[in-house]
N, C-alpha and C positions, 0 to 999 in steps of 0.2 A: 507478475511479468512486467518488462521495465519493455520490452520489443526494442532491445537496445540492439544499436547494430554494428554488424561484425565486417570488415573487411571483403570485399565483391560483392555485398549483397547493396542492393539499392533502399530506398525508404519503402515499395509499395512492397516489396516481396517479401522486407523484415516485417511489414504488419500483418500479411496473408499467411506467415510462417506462425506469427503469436497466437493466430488463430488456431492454423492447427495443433499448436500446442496445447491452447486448452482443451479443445478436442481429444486429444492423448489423455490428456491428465482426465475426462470423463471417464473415457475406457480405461485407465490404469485404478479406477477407486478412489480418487481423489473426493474430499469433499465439495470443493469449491475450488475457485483461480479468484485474484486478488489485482488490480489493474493498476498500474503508475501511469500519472499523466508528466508531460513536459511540456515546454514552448521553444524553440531557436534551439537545441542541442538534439545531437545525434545518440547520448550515451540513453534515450528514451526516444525513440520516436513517436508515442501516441501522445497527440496534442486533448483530448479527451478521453480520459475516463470513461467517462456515461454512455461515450458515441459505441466506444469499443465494446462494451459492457453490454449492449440492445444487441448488437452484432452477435455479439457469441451467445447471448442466452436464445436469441433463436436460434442456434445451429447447435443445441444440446439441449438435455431433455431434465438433466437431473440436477447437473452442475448449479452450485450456489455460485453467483458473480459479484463481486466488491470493488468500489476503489480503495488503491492505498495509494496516496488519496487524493480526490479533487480538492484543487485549489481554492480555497473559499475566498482568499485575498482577492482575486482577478475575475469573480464573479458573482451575481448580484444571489443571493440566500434564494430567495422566493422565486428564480428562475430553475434556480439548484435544485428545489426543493419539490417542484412541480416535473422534473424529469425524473427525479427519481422514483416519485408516485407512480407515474408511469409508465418506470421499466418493470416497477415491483408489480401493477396490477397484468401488465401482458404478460407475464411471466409466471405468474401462479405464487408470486413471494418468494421469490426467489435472487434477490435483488438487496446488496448489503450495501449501506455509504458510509463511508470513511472521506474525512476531511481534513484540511493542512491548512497551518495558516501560510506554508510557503517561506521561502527566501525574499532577500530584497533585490529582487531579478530585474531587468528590463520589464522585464513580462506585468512590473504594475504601472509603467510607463505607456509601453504599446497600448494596452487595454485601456488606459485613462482612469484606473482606478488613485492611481499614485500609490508614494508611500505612508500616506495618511494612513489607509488600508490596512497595511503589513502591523501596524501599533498594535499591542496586547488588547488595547479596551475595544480597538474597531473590531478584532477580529469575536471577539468577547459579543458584538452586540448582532454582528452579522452569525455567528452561534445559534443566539437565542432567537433571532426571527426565523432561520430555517427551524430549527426545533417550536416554535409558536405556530410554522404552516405546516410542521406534523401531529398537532393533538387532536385534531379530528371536528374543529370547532366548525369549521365551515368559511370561517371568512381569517383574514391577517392584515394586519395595519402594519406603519412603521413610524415611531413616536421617539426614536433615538434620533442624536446627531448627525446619525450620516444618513438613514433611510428615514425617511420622511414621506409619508403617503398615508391618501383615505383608506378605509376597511373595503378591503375589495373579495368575492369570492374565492376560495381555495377551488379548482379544476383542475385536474382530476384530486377529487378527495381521498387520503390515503384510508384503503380498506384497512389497515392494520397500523401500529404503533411502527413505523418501519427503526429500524435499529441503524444507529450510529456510531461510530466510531472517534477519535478523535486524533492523529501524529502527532506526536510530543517530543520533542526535541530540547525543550526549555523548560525552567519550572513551572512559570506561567503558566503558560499551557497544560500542564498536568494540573495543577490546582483550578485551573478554569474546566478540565475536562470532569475533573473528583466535584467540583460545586453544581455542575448541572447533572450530573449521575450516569457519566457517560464514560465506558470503557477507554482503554488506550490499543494506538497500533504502535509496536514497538519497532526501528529501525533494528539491521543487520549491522549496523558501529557498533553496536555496543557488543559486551561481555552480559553472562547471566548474571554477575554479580550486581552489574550497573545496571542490569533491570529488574533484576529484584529490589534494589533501589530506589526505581521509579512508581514502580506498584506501591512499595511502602510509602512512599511520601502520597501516591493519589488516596491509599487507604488513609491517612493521620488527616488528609484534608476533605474524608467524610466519603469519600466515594466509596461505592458495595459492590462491586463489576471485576472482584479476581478472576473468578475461571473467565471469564468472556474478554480479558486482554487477548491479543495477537502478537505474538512474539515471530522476527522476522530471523530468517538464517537463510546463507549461501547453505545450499547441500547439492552435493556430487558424487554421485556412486560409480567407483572401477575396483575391481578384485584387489586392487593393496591400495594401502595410503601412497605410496610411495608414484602409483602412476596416475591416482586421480589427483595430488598436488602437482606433478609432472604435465599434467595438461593444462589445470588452471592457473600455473605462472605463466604459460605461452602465453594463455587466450584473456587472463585479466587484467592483465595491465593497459595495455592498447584501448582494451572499453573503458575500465576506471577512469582513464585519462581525460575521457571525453570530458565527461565530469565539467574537466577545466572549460568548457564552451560557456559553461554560465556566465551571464554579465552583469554584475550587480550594476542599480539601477546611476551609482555615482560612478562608472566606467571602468571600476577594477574588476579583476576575475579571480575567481575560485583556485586557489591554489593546495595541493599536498604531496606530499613525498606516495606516489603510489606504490613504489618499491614494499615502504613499512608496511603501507594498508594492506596489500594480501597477503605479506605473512600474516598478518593481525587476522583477518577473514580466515587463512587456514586454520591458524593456531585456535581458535573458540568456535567453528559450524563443525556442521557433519557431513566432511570431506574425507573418505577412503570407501571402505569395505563394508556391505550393510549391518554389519554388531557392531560397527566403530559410529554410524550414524545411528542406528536405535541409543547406544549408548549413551553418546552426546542430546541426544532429541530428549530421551526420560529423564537427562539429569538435567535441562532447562526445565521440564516440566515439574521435578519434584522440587526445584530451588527457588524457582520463580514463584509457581502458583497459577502460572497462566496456565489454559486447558487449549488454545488455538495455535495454531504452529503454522508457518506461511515461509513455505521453502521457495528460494530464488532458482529455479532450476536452468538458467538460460548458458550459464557461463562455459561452457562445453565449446562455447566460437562453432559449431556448424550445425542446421538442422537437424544430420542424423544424429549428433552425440548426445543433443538436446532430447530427441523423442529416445534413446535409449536410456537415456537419463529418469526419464518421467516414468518410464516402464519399469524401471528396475526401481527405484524409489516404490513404485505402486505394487509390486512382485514380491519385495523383500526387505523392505523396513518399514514399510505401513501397516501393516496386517502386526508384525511382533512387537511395533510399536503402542497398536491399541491394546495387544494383549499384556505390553508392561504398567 
């Protein structure tokens, strides 16, 4: 859930809305919800992850919570790493982190991180000190170039090996994700072909984490293809667009043709009728290899198409899905 916002809605009632949407998705059988964070753009409004993430696991019982994913570039590992202890212990382990090295946004500007930050080895060592204050030692130092600090106590101590994820968007990053033994989150850009792709290259650079990839798709359920495309050309383009608010940190912005991009989105998710999205969902599963699947369900542009959306998703292609 990106709690991207649509046209009359304000920013507090598109965040009280993502809530109730993961709500829905508890009662529909979902396994989990999956959180994007932003800064300065509308096409996401939740500025944290984590924050969102404490929110909704108290207000459901069963739902597994993740980000996809906190920015690790614009904030410090061992601060990262110490909330997440802590949404996973109030929650019974119920609590996934998934992490991004992010864009070259303002956002390492505002925050004083710089673009030092965003570099492949910075984000490479901000990695392994969040992963070094989850092994369970009790204390964590920081002996690289950018973190620098005594051995101070880990509070609260992670009851369990908490699990990781890592957004891959570059090679880098996948071969940084495959050398510490850590799964990938797959963006909704790509094709199954391009991410089976990416799994083979994280496998050849040693990584063991196929089934526990996250493979990301737009999906949208209405009785024919023909009116659940018909809805999603209204309502995606106006959001995609936002997109454009980012501002890289040297003053240009984000540009693409959005026209192409949602035929692109329609042409490869599962967008129609529930046998056309089993269909599509089993044949990422059997091409790729990934076993986790993380449907964008928001793009319906109004609360109710969105909660009928999740219901029908939960109704009539989850249940035939597990049984393909």
């Amino acid at each position: 859930m990106l709690a991207g916002q649509f046209p009359g809605v304000g920013h507090g009632d598109t965040l009280r809305t993502a809530v109730a949407y993961a709500q829905a998705a508890e009662r529909a059988g979902f396994d989990g919800v999956w959180l994007a964070e932003h800064h300065f753009v509308t096409y996401g409004t939740c500025p944290s992850a984590l924050a969102m993430a404490g929110f909704i696991l108290g207000g459901t019982s069963r739902l597994r919570v993740g980000t996809a994913a906190a920015n690790l570039s614009v904030r410090h590992p061992v601060a990262l790493a110490e909330e997440a202890a802590l949404l996973d212990a109030v929650s019974g382990g119920r609590f996934d982190l998934g992490v991004a090295r992010g864009g070259p946004w303002a956002d390492l500007e505002v925050f004083g991180t710089g673009l030092d930050r965003y570099a492949p080895d910075a984000f490479a060592e901000a990695v392994d000190l969040l992963l070094a204050t989850f092994t369970g030692a009790g204390t964590v130092c920081g002996d690289g170039p950018r973190f620098r600090f005594r051995d101070v106590p880990v509070v609260p101590r992670p009851e369990r090996a908490l699990p990781v994820w890592i957004a891959a968007t570059s090679p880098s990053t996948v071969d940084l994700a495959a050398a510490r033994g850590l799964p990938l989150l797959l963006g909704m850009h790509d094709t199954d072909a391009g991410k089976t792709d990416v799994i083979r290259r994280h496998a050849q650079a040693g990584g063991a984490h196929g089934s526990a990839h996250v493979s990301a798709h737009l999906a949208y359920v209405a009785d024919s293809t023909e009116r659940a495309e018909g809805v999603l050309r209204a309502t995606l383009p106006g959001w995609l667009a936002r997109a454009g608010e980012h501002v890289r940190i040297d003053g240009t912005t984000l540009t693409r043709n959005v026209a192409d991009y949602v035929e692109h989105l329609l042409a490869v998710h599962p967008v129609g009728p529930p046998g056309r999205c089993v269909q599509r969902l089993a044949g990422t599963l059997a091409g790729t290899g990934a076993r986790r699947l993380l449907l964008m369900v928001e793009a319906g542009g109004t609360p109710e198409r969105t909660i009928r959306n999740i219901e029908r998703l939960g109704a009539e292609v989850l249940p035939a899905l597990r049984t393909a």
